[in-house]
C-alpha positions, 0 to 999 in steps of 0.5 A: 444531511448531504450539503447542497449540491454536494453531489455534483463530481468535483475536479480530483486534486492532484495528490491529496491525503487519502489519494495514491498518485493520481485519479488515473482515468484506468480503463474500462476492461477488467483483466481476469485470468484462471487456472493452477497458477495465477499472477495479477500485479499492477503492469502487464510487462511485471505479469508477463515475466512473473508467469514466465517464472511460474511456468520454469517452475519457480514458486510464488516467491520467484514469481515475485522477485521477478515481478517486483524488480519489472515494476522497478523498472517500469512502474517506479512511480509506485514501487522500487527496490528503494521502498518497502514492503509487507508479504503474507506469504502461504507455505503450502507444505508447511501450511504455514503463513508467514508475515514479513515486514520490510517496512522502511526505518528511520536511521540513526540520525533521526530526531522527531522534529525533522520535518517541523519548521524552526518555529515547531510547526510542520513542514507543508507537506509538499516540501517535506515529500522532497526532503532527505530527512523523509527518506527512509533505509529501504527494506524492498530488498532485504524482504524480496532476498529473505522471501527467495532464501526461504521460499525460491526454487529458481536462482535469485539471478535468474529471477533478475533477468528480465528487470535487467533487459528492460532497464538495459534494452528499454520499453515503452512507457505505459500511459500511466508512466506518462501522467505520473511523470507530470504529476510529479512535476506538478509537485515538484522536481526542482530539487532532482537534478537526476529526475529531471535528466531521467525522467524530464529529459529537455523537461518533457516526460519520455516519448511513449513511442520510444524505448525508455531505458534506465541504464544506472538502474540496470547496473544495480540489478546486475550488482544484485544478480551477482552479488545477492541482496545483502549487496545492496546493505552490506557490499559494494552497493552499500557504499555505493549508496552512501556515497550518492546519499552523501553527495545529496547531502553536502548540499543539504547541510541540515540532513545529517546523513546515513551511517554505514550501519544504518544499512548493514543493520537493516533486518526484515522482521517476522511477525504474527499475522493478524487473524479474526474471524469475519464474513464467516471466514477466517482472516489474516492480514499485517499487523502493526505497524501497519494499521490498514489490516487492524482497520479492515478487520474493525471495519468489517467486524463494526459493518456486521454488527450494525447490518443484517449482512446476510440479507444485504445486497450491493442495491441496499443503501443502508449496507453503503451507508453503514460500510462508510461509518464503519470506516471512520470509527476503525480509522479514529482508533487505528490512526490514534492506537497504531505505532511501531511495536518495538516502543510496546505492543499495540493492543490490536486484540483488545481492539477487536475483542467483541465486547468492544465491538459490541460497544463501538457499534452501539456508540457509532449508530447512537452518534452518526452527527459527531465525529468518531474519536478514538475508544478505550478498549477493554484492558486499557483504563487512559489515553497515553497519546496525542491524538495527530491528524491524518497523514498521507501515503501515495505511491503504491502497488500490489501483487498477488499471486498463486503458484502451481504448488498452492503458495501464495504470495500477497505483497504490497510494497510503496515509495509513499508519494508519486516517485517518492521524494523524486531524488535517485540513487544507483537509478532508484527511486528513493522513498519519502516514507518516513512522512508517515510517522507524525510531523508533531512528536507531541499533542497538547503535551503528550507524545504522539504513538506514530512519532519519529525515532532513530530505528522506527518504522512508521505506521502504514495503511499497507495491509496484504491479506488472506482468507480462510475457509476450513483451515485453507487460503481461499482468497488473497488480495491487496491494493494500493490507495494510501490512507484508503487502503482499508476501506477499498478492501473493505468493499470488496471483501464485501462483494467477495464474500457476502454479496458473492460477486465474481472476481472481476465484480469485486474488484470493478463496483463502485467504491465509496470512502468516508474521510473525516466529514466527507463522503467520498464517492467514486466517479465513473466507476468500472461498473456502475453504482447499482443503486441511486447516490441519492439514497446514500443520504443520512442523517449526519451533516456530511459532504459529499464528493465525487471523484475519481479512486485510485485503487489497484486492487489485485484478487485471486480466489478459489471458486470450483476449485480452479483459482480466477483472478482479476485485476482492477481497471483503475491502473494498468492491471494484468491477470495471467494464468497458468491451465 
């Protein structure tokens, strides 16, 4: 049963495990756009200029190099050329979807207690967010420069320019900037002489009615312009960067540093997409190391074998209700199986083969009081790991976008935390990634699967995705929101698909987020719950809270032929289209 009381709004924690940044306030105006082409990313300047490369004729992959460094610059709360990132990108000639992985590696001075106490114990989490030891070797631009190579049509330079003028010229800090500023000084930024000079200024945030320029972070943008990503790795700004990192070092005598090699040998992978058929549609999103496309595609596939979907509507309790226990079995598996698959591969197929479906769903409707644990799926005859707690992942953004020739580019790139670890770097934003492997290596004497290692990427809840109907994209989408991820997708895949809500429905209804034994329920939603939270009560002892979600979903589809986005209005989302 809900505990007593247990529906009344809570006051949102400042950053919590499962969310991103902050409980922004958003706004009420849901952005949408249609038309040939359309852009929808987290901040209206970064959709401004990735249209303006549409419309020069450059392809989505242009469109998102331009996009990308703009939220750099004016969003580098969530995302920057110093993180990392997973892109679903659909070649519409080839008709082909390629997966890159430029998810942030440990380097090779890693050691699995980095982030454990000299007793063995883990670091709290605030303190580890702030050291050198989380940062990890950043692939944002390794994936942005092998994207354009590939798929660009206009020069990568050009492409740059309008990061450059903003970080050069200035712009005014949006209202979002503002309270993730002082949010990260809440956390903490002592450590940062260079935040606080930038960003904390007479220890202040900026003046929202003045130009805010980042002038280091326009000089690395002109480096690159000239010089190509591979500077950022191999050339001039390679050792520029270990220059700055050791310099942080020399005052952190236990980080023991980055080597010349950890950057130059720093590649964007490419991977098969992970696909299952669901909502009778065909859908692919990240594989491992991102368990947030694993998790969807379980959540979904347990909500349709334990609801009549096709009678289900956004009024009916039982569909919420078994949407939130789906959510916690997908997690108990993809949090206990999910790792780097350069240690073996993670057996994602057998996780969503439906036999095992069938008998995670029967499990789940059978034992709604207990907490869900991790299965054996078919194939797989022990538990080889230790079974770690849930980690965080913060800062984070989407960008979706379809270009005039039928590409489509699904990106969702992070610094973790709010500003990452706030240390800069060549006026960057250096992550903290490397808090999402687990703090313990072991658990009750057996190694954990999402520990850390010297050239590991650590497991993420990122999972950009794409949808299918006979053989063609029909739906792209992502969305920031930490260890939530899924289940925000989850819900609005929902809508799309089964409900038939529009673009702008998907993305504003209500979401709710099952997080060990408590119920989270979003407070003053976009639109609102189209049914009474009392009726979301079942049997299990479950607490319930009320706050705030910090999703920033970005949604494209195709419906009568024309492509409508929509951005959601937690963030600062803008969709743009081209006629």
């Amino acid at each position: 049963m809900l505990s007593a009381g247990s529906l009344a709004a809570t006051a949102a924690a400042p950053v919590s495990r499962d969310d991103p940044e902050s409980s922004d306030p958003g706004r009420k105006r849901i952005s949408t756009a249609a038309g040939s082409a359309v852009v929808v990313t987290a901040n209206p300047l970064a959709s401004s200029a990735a249209l303006k490369a549409l419309k020069e004729g450059g392809s989505a992959a242009d469109a998102l190099v331009t996009a990308q460094s703009v939220l750099a610059v004016v969003e580098p709360q969530s995302s920057g050329l110093a993180g990392g990132g997973f892109l679903l990108y659909w070649d519409a000639q080839a008709k082909t979807l390629e997966v890159l992985d430029g998810r942030e590696v440990a380097p090779s001075s890693s050691r699995p207690g980095d982030l454990l106490t000299p007793s063995g114990e883990p670091l709290p989490w605030r303190e580890a967010t702030a050291r050198l030891d989380a940062i990890g070797i950043p692939g944002t631009v390794a994936l942005l420069w092998e994207a354009h190579q590939q798929f660009g049509r206009l020069s990568w330079a050009k492409g740059l320019q309008p990061a450059i003028r903003l970080a050069s010229d200035g712009f005014l800090p949006s209202p979002r900037l503002l309270r993730s500023i002082s949010l990260a000084q809440r956390i903490g930024t002592g450590h940062s002489p260079a935040f606080q000079k930038l960003y904390l200024p007479g220890g202040k945030p900026p003046q929202a009615d003045q130009p805010f320029r980042n002038p280091q972070l326009a000089q690395t943008l002109e480096a690159l312009a000239q010089h190509g990503g591979t500077d950022f790795y191999r050339g001039a700004l390679a050792r520029q960067i270990l220059q700055e990192m050791a310099r942080l070092q020399a005052g952190d005598p236990d980080f023991r540093g980055w080597s010349r090699s950890d950057l130059s040998s720093y590649a964007v992978l490419r991977r098969q997409p992970l696909c299952s058929k669901q909502l009778q549609h065909r859908i692919c999103t990240m594989p491992p190391p991102s368990s947030g496309g694993l998790a969807l595609l379980q959540t979904l596939a347990l909500l349709n074998q334990s609801t009549d979907l096709a009678r289900s509507s956004a009024a009916e309790p039982q569909t919420w209700r078994q949407l939130a226990s789906a959510q916690a079995w997908a997690d108990a598996d993809r949090l206990y199986w999910v790792h780097d698959p350069i240690d073996g591969p993670v057996p994602t197929a057998a996780l969503l083969d439906p036999t095992y479906i069938r008998s995670r769903s029967r499990a789940m409707q059978a034992r709604p009081a207990e907490a869900a644990t991790p299965g054996l799926p078919p194939g797989v005859h022990r538990y080889p790991f230790g079974r770690p707690g849930r980690s965080r992942e913060q800062g984070t953004t989407q960008v979706t976008i379809v270009d005039g020739f039928g590409n489509i580019a699904s990106y969702t790139s992070s610094v973790e935390t709010v500003f990452g670890s706030r240390h800069l770097v060549a006026g960057m934003v250096m992550n903290n990634q490397l808090t999402d492997f687990a703090f313990k290596p072991r658990i009750d004497d057996q190694p954990v699967a999402n520990r850390r290692l010297p050239g590991r990427r650590p497991m993420s809840s990122m999972a950009p995705t794409l949808v299918f109907k006979k053989g063609e994209p029909v739906l792209a989408l992502g969305s920031p929101g930490g260890r939530s991820i899924p289940h925000l997708l989850s819900r609005v895949l929902l809508a799309s698909l089964i409900w038939r809500e529009p673009p702008q429905r998907a993305v504003g209804l209500p979401h709710l987020s099952r997080r060990g034994s408590t119920l989270v329920l979003e407070e003053d939603p976009p639109l609102p719950w189209p049914l009474a939270l009392d009726q979301l009560q079942g049997e299990e002892d479950m607490d319930v809270r009320r706050q705030r979600v910090g999703s920033g979903t970005a949604l494209v589809q195709k419906l009568n032929g024309r492509w409508q986005g929509a951005a959601d209005p937690r963030r600062e989302g803008t969709a743009l289209a081209l006629p």
